[in-house]
C-alpha positions, 0 to 999 in steps of 0.5 A: 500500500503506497502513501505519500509523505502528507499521509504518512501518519494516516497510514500509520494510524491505519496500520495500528488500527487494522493490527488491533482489530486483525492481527493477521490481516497483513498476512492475508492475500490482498483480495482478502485484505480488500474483502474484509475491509468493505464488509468489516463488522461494525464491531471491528469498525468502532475499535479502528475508529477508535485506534485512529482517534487515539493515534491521530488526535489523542482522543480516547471515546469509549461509545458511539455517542462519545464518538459523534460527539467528537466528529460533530466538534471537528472543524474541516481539518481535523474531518479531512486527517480523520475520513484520510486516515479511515480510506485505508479502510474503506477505499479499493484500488490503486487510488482507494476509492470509496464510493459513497453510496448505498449498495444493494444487500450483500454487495460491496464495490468489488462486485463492479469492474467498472464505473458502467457495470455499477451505474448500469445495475443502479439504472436497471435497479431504478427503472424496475422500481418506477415500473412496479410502482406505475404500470404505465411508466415507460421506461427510459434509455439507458445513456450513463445515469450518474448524478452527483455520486458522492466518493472520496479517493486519493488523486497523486496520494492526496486525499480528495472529495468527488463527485461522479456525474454524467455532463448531462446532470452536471449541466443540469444542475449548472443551469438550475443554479443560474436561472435561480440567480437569473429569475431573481433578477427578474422578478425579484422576490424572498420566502417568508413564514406562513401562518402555520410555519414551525407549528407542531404537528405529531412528532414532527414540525410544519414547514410552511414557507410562502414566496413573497414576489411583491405581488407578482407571484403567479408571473413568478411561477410561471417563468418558473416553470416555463424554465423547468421545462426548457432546462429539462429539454436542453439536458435531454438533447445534450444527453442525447447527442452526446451518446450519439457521439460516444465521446467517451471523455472525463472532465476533472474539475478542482473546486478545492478550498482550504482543508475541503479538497474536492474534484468533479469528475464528469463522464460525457457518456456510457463508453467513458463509463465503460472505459474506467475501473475502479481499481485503476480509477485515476489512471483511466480517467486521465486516459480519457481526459477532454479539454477544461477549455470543450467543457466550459465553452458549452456551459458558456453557450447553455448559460448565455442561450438559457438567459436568452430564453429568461429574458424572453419569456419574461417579457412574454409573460409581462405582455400576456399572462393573467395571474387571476388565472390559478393552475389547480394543484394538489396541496401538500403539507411537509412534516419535517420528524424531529432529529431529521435534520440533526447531520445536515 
């Protein structure tokens, strides 16, 4: 297991950590080593955790709350030696990657060569699950499905945050971001409480927010949803015409900031995913590496055609819509369950 200077005290924590827990563990095969490690007993977890707080920090906890009480007080630094150190553990492959990620009962990430082979039992997975649940839904195209795939890696030893996701989603989530900005310039507006806002409902509390748009709510909603709707068709069509090319590229996007290293990691279509292992993860993502300089000129030209389309209908919507007329929907009351909100 290779590690750089940077990570050497993550590696030694690991290392007595792993010893405590297993003391025959560096001498098993490299394929049991892995086994054990994505499926460890919770048991067997606490006690490492508890083996590299001590080594790292000179922590002593004794019990799970002892040990949330500890993570929850960790400023960013002290959470990035912690989740480095605890990719010894979780992490496969050249690069240790963990993906995480719910996986089905019973399986680990070794059960998936590549990024597609996971992507597309998570696709199949999915669509079984709408189809079961309406009979009359029809089932989608499969073009690579990844949307904000959170996991964390080594990328040239150091510890990094990513996430894994299709140009498609990418983009999408680009352009809901930029009409939200957009259309507050336009029609300028805030959320308020309504009257049964933080009331106590059950075990839960009512959130009960109203947009307060000076009195231009309904031409709010409209372009609102006039531009739902034209974002989802742009994302469709580049989908589409991305696996109609079969690029088959990665874009590596950094957003590090002090003590919070992340990377975007954004597959243009299913034969890039096809293409990466997650064994050799870094290593076929830079063998398909596409320019940073291809990937902003389309978000330059999405983002300058979607404010076009805003300012469009924006007009449109001052010269010709009623407000009076109301869209009939279905009132909905969200409870938000007491504790639900205590990780975020």
């Amino acid at each position: 297991m290779n590690s750089s200077p940077a990570a050497s005290l993550e590696e030694i924590a690991f290392r007595k950590a792993i010893i405590a827990v297993q003391p025959d563990y560096f001498a098993w095969t490299v394929e049991a080593q892995e086994r054990y490690r994505l499926t460890i007993p919770e048991s067997d977890r606490f006690r490492a955790e508890q083996s590299v707080l001590q080594t790292l920090f000179g922590i002593r906890v004794n019990t799970d709350d002892e040990a949330d009480a500890t993570f929850k007080a960790f400023d960013d630094e002290q959470v990035v030696r912690f989740q480095s150190a605890m990719l010894f553990f979780n992490g496969i492959g050249n690069d240790q990657f963990f993906l995480n990620e719910f996986l089905g009962e019973g399986e680990t990430l070794l059960d998936f060569e590549t990024v597609y082979d996971y992507d597309y039992n998570d696709f199949c997975f999915q669509q079984e699950f709408f189809q079961k649940e309406d009979s009359s839904y029809v089932v989608k195209p499969y073009r690579g499905s990844l949307y904000h795939r959170w996991a964390r890696l080594r990328i040239d030893g150091n510890f990094f945050y990513a996430t894994l996701c299709m140009t498609e989603g990418y983009l999408h989530s680009l352009l809901e971001e930029f009409g939200r900005e957009q259309i507050d310039v336009l029609i300028p507006h805030r959320y308020v409480d309504g009257k049964n806002h933080g009331k106590r409902r059950g075990k839960g509390t009512i959130f009960d927010m109203k947009v307060d748009a000076g009195g231009q709510e309904g031409e709010l909603e409209e372009l609102e949803g006039r531009y739902r709707d034209y974002v989802r068709g742009r994302c469709e069509a580049v989908a589409a015409q991305f696996d109609a090319d079969a690029r088959g590229r990665v874009y590596l996007i950094d957003r590090s900031r002090e003590h919070d290293p992340q990377m975007d990691i954004i597959f243009t279509d299913k034969t890039a995913l096809q293409q990466v292992r997650f064994n050799h993860f870094m290593a076929d993502c830079r063998n398909l590496i596409g320019s940073t300089l291809e990937f902003d000129t389309l978000v330059d030209q999405e983002r300058e055609a979607a404010q076009a389309f805003l300012e469009h209908h924006h007009r449109n919507i001052l010269e010709t819509f009623d407000p009076k007329i109301k869209k009939f929907r279905k009132k909905r009351q969200i409870i938000i369950a007491d504790g639900a909100l205590d990780d975020l």
